[in-house]
DSSP file (Angstrom, degrees, kcal/mol; ACC not computed):
  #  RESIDUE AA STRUCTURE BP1 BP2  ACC     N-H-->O    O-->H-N    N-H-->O    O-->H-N    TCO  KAPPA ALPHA  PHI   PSI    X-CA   Y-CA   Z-CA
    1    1 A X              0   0    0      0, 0.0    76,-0.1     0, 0.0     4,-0.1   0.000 360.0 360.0 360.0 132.3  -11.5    0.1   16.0
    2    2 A X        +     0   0    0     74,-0.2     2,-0.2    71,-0.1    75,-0.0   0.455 360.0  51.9-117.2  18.7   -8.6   -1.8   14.7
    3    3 A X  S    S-     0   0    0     73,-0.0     2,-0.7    70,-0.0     3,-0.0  -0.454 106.7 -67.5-114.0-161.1   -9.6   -2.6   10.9
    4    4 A X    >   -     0   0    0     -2,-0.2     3,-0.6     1,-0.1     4,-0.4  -0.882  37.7-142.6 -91.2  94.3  -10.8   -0.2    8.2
    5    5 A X  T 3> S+     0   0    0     -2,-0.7     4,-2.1     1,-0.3    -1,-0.1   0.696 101.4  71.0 -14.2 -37.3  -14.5    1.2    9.2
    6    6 A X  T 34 S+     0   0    0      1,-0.2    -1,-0.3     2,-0.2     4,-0.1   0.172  85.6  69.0 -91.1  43.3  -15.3    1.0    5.2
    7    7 A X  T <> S+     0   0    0     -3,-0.6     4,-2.1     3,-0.1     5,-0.3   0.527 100.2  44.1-103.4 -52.5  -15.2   -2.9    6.0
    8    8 A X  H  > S+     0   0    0     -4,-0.4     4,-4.0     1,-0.2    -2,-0.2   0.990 112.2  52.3 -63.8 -51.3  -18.7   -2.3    8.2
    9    9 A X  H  X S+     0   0    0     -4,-2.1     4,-1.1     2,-0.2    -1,-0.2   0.818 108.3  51.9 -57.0 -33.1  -20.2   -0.1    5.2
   10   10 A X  H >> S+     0   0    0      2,-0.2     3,-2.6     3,-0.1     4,-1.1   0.997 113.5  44.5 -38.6 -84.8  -19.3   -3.1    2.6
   11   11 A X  H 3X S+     0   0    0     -4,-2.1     4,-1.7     1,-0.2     3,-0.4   0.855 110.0  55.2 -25.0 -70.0  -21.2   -5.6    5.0
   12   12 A X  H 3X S+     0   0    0     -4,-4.0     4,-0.6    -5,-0.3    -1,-0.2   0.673 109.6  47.7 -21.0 -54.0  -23.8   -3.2    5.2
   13   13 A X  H XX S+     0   0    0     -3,-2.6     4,-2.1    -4,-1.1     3,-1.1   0.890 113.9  41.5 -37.7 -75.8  -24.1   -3.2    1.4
   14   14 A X  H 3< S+     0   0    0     -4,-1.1    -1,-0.2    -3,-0.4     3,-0.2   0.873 115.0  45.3 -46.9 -61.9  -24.2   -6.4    0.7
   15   15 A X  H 3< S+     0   0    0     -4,-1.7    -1,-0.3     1,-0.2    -2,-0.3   0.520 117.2  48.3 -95.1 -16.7  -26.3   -7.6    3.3
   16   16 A X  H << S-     0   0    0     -3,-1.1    -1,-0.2    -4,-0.6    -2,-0.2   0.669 102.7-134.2-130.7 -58.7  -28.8   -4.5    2.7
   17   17 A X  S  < S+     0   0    0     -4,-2.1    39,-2.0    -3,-0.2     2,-0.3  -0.009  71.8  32.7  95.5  -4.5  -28.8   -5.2   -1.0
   18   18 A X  S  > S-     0   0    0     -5,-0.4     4,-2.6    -6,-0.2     5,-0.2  -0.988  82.3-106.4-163.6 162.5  -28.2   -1.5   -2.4
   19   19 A X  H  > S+     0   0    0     -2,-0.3     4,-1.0     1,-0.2    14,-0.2   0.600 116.3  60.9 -55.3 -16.9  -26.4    2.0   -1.2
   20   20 A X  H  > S+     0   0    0      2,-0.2     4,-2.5     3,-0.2    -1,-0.2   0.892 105.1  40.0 -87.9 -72.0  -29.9    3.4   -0.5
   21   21 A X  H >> S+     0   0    0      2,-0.2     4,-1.2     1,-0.2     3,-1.1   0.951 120.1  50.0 -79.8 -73.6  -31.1    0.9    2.3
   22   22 A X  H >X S+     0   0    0     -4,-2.6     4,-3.3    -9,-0.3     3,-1.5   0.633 111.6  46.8 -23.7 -56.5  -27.2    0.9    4.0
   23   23 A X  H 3X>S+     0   0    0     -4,-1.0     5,-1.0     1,-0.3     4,-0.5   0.853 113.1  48.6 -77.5 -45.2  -27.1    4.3    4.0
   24   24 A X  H <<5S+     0   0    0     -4,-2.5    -1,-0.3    -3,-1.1     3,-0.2   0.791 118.3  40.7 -52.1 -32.9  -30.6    4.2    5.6
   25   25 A X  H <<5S+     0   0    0     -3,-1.5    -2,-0.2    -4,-1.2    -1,-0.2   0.833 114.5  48.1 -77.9 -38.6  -29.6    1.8    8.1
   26   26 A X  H  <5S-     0   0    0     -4,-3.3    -2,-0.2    -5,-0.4    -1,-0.2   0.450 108.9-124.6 -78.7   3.5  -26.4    3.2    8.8
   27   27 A X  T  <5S+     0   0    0     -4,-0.5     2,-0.2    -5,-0.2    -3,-0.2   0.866  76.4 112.2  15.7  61.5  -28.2    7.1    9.2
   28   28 A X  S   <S-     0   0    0     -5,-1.0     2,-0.4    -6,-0.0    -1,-0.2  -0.681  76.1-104.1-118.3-166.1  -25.7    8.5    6.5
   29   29 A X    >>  -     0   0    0     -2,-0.2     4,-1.0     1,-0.1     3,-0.8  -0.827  30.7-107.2-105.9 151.2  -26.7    9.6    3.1
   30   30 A X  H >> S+     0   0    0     -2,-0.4     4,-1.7     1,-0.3     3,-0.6   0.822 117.8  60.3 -37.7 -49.0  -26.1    7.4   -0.3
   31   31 A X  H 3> S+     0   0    0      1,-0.3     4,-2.7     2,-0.2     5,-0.3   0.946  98.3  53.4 -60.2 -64.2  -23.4    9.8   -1.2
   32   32 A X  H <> S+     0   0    0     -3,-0.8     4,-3.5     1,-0.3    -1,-0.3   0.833 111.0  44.0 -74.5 -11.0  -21.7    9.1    1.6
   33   33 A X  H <X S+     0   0    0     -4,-1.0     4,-1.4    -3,-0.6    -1,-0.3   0.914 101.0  61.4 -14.8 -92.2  -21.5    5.5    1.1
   34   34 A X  H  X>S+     0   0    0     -4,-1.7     4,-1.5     2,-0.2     5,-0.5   0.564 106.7  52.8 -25.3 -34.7  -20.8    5.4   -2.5
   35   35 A X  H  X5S+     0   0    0     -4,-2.7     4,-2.7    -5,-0.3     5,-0.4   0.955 109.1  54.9 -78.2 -55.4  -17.4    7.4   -1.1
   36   36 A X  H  X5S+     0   0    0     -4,-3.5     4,-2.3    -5,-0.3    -2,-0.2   0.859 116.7  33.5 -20.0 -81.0  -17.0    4.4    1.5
   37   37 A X  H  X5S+     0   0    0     -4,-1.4     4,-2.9     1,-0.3    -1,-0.3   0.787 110.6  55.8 -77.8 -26.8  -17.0    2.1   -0.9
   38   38 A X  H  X5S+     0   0    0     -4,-1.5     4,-2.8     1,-0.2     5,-0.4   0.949 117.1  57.8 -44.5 -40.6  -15.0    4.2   -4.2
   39   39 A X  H  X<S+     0   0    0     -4,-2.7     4,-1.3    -5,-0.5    -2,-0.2   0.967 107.0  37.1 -54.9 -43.9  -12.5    4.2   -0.9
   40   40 A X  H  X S+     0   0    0     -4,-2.3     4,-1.6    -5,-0.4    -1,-0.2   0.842 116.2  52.2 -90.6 -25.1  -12.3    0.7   -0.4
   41   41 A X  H >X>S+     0   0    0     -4,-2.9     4,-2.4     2,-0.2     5,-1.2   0.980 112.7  51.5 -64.2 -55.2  -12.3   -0.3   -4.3
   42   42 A X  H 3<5S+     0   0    0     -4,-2.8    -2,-0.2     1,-0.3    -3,-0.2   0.918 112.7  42.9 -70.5 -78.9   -9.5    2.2   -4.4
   43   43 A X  H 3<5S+     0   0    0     -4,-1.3    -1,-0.3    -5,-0.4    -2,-0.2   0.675 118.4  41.4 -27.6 -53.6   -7.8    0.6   -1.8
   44   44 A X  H <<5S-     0   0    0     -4,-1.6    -1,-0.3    -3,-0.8    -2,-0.2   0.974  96.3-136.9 -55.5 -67.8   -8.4   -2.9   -2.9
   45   45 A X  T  <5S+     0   0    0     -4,-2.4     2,-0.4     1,-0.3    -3,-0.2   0.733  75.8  86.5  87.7  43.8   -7.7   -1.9   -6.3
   46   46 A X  S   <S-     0   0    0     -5,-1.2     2,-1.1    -6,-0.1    -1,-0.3  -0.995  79.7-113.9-147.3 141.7  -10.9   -4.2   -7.5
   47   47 A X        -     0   0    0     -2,-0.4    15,-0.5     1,-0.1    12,-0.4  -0.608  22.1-172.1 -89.8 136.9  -14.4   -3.5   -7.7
   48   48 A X        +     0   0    0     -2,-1.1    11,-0.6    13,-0.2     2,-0.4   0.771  61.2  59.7 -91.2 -21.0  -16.3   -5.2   -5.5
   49   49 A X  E     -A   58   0A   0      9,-0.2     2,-0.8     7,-0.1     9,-0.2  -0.966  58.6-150.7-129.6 149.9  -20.2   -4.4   -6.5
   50   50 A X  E     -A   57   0A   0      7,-1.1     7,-0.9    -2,-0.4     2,-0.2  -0.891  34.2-159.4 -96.9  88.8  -21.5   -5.2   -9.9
   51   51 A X  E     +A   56   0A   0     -2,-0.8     5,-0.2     5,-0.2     2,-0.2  -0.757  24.0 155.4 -94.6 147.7  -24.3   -2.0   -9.8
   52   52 A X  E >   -A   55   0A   0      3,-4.1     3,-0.6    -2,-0.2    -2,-0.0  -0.757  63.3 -92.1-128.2-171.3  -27.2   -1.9  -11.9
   53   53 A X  T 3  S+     0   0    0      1,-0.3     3,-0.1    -2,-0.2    -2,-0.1   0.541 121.1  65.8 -70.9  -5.5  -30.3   -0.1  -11.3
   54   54 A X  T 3  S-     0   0    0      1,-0.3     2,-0.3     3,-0.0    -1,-0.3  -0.401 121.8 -85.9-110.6  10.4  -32.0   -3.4   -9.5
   55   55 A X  E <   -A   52   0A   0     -3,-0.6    -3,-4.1     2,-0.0    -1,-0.3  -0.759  62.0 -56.0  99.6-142.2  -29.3   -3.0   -6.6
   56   56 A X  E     -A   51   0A   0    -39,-2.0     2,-0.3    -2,-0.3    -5,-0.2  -0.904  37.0-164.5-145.0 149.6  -26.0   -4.2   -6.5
   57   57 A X  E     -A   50   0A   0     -7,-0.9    -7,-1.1    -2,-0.3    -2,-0.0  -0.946  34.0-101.9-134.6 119.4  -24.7   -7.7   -6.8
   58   58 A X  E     -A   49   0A   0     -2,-0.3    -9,-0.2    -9,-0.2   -10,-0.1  -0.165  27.6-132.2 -45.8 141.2  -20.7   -8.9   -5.6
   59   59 A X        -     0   0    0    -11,-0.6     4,-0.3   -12,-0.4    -9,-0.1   0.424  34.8 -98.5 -51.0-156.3  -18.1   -9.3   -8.0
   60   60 A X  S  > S+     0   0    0      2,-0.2     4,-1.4     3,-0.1     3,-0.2   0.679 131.7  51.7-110.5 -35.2  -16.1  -12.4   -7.7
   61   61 A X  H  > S+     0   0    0    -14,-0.3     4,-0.9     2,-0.2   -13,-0.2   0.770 108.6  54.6 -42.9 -49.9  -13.6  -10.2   -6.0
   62   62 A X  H >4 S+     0   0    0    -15,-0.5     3,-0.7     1,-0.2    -1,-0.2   0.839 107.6  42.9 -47.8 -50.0  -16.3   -9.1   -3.9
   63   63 A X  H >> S+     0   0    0     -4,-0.3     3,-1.2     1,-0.2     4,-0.8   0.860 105.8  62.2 -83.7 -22.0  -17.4  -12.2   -2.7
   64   64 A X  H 3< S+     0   0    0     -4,-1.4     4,-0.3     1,-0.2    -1,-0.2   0.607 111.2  39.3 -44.7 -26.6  -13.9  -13.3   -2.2
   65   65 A X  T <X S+     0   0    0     -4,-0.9     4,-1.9    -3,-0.7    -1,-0.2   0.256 103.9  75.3-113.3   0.3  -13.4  -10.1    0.7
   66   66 A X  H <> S+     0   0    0     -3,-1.2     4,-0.9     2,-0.1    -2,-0.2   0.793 101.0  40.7 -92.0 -21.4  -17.3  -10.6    2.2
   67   67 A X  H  X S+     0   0    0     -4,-0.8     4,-0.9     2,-0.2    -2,-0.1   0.825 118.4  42.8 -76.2 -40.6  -16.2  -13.5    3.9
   68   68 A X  H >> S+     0   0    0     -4,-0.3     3,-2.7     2,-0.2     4,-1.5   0.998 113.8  53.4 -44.5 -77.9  -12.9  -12.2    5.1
   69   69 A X  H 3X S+     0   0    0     -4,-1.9     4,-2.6     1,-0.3    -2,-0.2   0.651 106.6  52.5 -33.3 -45.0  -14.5   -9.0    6.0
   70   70 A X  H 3X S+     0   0    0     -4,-0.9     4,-1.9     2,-0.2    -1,-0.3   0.802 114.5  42.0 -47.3 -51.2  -17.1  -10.9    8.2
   71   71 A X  H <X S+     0   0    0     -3,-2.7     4,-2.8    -4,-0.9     5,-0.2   0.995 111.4  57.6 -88.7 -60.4  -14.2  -12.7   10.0
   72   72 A X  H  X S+     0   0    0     -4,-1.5     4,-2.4     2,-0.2     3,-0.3   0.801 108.6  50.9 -12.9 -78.9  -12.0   -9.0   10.2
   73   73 A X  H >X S+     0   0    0     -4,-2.6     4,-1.2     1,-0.3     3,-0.6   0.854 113.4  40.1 -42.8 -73.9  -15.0   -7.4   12.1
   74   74 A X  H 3X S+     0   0    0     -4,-1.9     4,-0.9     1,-0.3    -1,-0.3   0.687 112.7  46.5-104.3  15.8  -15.4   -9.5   14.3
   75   75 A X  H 3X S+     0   0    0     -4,-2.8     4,-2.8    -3,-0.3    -1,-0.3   0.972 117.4  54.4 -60.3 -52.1  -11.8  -10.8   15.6
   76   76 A X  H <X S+     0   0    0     -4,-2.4     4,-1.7    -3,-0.6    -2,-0.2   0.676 106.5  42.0 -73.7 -30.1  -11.2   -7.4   15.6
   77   77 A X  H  X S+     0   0    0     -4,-1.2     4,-1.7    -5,-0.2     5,-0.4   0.737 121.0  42.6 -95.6 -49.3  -14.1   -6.4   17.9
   78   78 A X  H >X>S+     0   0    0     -4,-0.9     4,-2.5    -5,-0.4     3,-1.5   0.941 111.2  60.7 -58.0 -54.8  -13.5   -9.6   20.5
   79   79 A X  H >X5S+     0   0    0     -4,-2.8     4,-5.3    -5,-0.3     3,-0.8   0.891 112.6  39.6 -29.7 -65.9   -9.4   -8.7   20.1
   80   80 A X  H 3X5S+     0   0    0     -4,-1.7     4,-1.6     1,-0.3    -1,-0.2   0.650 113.8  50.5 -79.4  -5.3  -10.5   -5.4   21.5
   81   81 A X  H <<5S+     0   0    0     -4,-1.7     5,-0.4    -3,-1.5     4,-0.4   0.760 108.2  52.3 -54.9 -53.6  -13.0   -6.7   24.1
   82   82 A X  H XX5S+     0   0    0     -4,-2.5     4,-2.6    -3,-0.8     3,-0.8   0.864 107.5  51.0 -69.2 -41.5  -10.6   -9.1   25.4
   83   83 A X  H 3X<S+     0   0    0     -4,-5.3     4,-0.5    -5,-0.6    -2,-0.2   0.999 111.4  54.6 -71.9 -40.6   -7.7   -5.9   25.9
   84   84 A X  H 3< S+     0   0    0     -4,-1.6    -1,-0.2     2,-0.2    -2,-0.2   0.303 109.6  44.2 -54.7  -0.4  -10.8   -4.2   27.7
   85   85 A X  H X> S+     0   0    0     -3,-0.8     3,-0.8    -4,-0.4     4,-0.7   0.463 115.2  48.3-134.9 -66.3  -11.3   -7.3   30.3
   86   86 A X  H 3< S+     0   0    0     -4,-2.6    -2,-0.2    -5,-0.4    -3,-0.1   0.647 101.6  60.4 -93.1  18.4   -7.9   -7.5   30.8
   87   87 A X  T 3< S+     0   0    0     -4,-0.5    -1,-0.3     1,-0.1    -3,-0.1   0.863 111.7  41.9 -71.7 -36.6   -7.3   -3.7   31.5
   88   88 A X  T <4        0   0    0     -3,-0.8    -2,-0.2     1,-0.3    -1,-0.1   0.073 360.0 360.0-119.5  12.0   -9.9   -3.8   34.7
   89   89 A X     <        0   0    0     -4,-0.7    -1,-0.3    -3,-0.1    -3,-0.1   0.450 360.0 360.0 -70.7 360.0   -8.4   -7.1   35.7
């Protein structure tokens, strides 16, 4: 993998619409989520999810890095597709 892995748990998030259904889709537990993502706000140094008890909604910061992120994954997953093609050539 050549980005940060708590890139995929974000999507997840988002696209899921709370830490509960990722975590369920991803087969980890909320907890460990919620670490993902404290990990990648820390990292950012922004918050990214607006939580209430209703889910979770992006910041403006947030939505500013879901599109990025989106693009990250997958250049990063063809990049490493393409070096796997042209090892066996």
């Amino acid at each position: 993998m050549l980005y940060n892995a708590h890139l995929d748990t974000f999507i997840t998030v988002v696209e899921a619409g709370s830490f509960r259904q990722a975590a369920e889709q991803m087969n980890i537990s909320p907890s460990a989520v919620l670490k993902q993502i404290g990990l990648l706000e820390k990292d950012l140094g922004v918050t990214v999810f607006n939580r209430s008890r209703k889910g979770v909604s992006l910041t403006k910061a947030g939505e500013s890095i879901y599109k990025d992120a989106k693009f990250i994954v997958t250049f990063c997953d063809d990049a490493a597709e393409r070096v796997r093609k042209a090892a066996i050539s």
